[in-house]
Every structure is written in structure tokens, then in C-alpha cells.
VEXDO-192622 format. One line per 3 residues: number of its first residue (from 1); their letters; for each residue x, y, z of N, C-alpha, C, O. Coordinates in nm, 2 decimals, decimal comma. Layout:
BEGIN
NUM> a> X:Y:Z:X:Y:Z:X:Y:Z:X:Y:Z; ...
//
This chain:
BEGIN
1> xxx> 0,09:-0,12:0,00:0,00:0,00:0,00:0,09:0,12:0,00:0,17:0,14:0,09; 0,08:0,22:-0,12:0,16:0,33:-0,14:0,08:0,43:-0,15:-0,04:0,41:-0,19; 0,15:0,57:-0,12:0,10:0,68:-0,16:0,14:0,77:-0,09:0,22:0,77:0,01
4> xxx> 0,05:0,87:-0,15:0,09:1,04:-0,08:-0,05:1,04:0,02:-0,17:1,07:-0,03; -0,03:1,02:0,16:-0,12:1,03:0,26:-0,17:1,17:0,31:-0,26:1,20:0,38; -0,07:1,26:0,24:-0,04:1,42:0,36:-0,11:1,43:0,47:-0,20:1,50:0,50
7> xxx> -0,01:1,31:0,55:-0,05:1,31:0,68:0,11:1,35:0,76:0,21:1,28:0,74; 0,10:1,43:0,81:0,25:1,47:0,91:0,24:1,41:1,03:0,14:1,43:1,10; 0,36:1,32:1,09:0,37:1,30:1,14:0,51:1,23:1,23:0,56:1,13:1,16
10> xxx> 0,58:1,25:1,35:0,71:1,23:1,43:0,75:1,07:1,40:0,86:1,03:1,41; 0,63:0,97:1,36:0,67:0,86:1,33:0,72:0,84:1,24:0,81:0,75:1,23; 0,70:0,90:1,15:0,76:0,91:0,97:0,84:1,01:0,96:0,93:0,97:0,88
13> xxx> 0,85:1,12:1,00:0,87:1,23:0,98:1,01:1,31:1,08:1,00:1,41:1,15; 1,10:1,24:1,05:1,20:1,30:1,19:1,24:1,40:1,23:1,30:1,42:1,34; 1,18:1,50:1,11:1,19:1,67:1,14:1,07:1,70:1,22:1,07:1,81:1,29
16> xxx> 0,97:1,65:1,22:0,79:1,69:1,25:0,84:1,63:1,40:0,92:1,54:1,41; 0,78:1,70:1,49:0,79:1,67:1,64:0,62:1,63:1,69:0,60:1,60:1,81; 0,55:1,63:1,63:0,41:1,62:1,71:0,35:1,52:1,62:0,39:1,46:1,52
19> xxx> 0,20:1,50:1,72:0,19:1,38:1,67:0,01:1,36:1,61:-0,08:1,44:1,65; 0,00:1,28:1,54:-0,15:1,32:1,46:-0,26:1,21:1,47:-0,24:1,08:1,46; -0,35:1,27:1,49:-0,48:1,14:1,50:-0,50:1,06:1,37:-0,51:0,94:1,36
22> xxx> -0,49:1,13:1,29:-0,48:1,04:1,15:-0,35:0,95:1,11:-0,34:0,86:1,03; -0,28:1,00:1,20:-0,17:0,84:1,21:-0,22:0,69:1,22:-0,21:0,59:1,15; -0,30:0,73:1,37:-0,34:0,62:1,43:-0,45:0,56:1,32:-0,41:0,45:1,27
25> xxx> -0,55:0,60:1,28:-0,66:0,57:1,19:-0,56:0,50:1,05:-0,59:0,39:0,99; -0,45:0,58:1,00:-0,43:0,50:0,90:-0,34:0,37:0,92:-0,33:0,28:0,84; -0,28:0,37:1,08:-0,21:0,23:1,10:-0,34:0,17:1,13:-0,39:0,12:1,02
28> xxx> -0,38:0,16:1,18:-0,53:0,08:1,20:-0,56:0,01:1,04:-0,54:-0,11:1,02; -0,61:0,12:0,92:-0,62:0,07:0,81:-0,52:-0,04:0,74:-0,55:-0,13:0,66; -0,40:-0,01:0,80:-0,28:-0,10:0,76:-0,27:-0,21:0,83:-0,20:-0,30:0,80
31> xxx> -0,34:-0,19:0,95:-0,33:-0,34:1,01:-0,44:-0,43:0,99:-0,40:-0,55:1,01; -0,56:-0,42:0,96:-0,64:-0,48:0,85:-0,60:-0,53:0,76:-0,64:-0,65:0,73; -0,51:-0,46:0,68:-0,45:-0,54:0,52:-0,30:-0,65:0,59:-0,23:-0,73:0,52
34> xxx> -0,30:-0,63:0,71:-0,17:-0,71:0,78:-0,05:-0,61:0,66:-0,01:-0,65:0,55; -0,03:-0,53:0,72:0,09:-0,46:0,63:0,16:-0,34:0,69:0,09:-0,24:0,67; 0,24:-0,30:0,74:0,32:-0,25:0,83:0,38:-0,11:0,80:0,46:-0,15:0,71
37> xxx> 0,39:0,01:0,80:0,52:0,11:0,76:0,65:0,04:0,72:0,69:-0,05:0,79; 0,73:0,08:0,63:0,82:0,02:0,55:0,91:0,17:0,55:0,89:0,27:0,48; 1,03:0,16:0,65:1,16:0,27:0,70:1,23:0,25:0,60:1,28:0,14:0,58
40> xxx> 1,27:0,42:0,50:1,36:0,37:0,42:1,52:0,32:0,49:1,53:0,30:0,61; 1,62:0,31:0,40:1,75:0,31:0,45:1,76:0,41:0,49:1,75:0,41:0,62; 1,78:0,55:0,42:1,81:0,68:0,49:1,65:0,77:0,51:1,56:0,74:0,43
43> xxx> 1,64:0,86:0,61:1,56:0,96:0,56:1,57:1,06:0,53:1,62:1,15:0,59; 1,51:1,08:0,42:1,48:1,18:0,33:1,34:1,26:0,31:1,25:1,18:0,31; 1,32:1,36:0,29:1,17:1,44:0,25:1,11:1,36:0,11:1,19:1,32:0,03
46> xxx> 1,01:1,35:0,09:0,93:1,29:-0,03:0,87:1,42:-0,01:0,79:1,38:0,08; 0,85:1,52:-0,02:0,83:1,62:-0,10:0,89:1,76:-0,08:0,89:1,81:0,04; 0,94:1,85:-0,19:1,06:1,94:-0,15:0,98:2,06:-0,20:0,95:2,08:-0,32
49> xxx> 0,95:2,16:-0,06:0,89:2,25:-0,12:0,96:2,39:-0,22:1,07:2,45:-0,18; 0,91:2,42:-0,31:0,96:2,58:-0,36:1,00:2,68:-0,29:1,10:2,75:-0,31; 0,93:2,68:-0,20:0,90:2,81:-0,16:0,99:2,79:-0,02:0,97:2,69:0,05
52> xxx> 1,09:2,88:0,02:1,21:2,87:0,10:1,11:2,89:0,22:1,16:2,83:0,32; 1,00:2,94:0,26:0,93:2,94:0,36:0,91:2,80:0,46:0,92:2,78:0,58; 0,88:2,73:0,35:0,78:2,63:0,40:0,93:2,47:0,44:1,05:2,47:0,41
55> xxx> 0,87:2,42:0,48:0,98:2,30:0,51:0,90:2,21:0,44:0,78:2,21:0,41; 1,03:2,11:0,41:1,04:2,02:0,28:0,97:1,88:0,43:1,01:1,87:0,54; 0,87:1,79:0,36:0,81:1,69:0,42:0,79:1,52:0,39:0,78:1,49:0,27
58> xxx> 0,79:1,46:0,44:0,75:1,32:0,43:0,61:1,31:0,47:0,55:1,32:0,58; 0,54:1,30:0,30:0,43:1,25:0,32:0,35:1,12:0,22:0,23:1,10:0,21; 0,49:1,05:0,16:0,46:0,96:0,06:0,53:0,80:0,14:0,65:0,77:0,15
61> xxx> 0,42:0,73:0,17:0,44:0,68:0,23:0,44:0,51:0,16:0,37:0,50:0,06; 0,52:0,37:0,21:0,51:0,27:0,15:0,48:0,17:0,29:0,53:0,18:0,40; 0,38:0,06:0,25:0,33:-0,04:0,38:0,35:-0,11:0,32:0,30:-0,09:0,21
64> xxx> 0,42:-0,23:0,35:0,48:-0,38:0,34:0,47:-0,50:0,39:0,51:-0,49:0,51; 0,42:-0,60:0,37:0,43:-0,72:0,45:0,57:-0,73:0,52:0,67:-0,75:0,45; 0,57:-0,72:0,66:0,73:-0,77:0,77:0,79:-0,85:0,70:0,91:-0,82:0,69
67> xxx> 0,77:-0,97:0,62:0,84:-1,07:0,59:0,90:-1,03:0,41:0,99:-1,09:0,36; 0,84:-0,91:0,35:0,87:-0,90:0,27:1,00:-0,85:0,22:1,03:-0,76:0,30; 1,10:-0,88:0,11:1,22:-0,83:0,09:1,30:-0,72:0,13:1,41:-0,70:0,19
70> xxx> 1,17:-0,63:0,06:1,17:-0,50:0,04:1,17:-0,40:0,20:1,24:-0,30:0,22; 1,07:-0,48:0,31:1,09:-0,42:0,42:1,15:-0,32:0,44:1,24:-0,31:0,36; 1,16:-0,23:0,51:1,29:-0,18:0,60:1,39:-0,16:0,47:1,50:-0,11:0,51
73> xxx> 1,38:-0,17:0,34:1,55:-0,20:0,26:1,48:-0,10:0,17:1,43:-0,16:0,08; 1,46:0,04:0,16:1,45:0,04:0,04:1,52:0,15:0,03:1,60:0,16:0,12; 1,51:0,26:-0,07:1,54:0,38:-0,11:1,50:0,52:-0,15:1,45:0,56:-0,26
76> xxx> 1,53:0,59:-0,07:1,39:0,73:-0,19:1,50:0,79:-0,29:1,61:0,83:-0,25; 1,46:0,79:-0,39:1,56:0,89:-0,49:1,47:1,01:-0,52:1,35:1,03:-0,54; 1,59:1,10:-0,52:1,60:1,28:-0,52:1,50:1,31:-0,69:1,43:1,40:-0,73
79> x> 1,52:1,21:-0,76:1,46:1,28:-0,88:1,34:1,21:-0,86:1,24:1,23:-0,94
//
């Protein structure tokens, strides 16, 4: 299960310090499909904003089966 959630949040998000009710409701949904948040190797922002104002964020997110390869291993690339 992939996508852009724009949900902010300190679990995903290691710049974001606070924490969101819509976390909980979408791990809920992921634990129904039995499918877990999936940590890249490094972290990085999945979306970089224009505007020097605003901070660049993680809000594109990937859920994995625990036993799956991919788990925990993957990558975000900058382009």
C-alpha cells in the first residue's frame, strides 16, 4: 500500500515533532490489510517544497508485509 497520505507525522517524519490522530486511523487501516510502515535506509523528505518558507516533508508513504524483501531495505531517490 503506497501513496501520498499528507498526513504529518514524528513517526515518519524526523523533522515533524508532534503527533496526529490520523496516524493512528491510517495504521489501524494497515493493520487490517496485515501490512506494516516500511523505513527507508536513509531519511529523506518525499516532497521538496519551492518556496524557502515552508519545510520540505514526508508524506509519501510505503506499507509492506514484515516478511517482505523490500521491508525496512528500500530507497527514496531525489529525482
Amino acid at each position: 500500500m503506497t501513496g501520498d497520505f499528507d498526513i504529518r507525522d514524528s513517526f515518519w517524519d524526523l523533522s515533524y515533532l508532534r503527533h496526529s490522530s490520523h496516524k493512528d486511523t491510517l495504521s489501524e487501516i494497515a493493520d487490517s490489510f496485515h501490512v506494516e510502515l516500511s523505513k527507508p535506509t536513509e531519511f529523506l523528505p518525499t516532497r521538496y517544497s519551492d518556496n524557502t518558507q515552508d519545510s520540505n516533508l514526508v508524506l509519501d508513504l510505503m506499507f509492506l508485509h514484515s516478511n517482505s524483501m523490500e521491508y525496512n531495505n528500500h530507497s527514496i531517490h531525489l529525482e
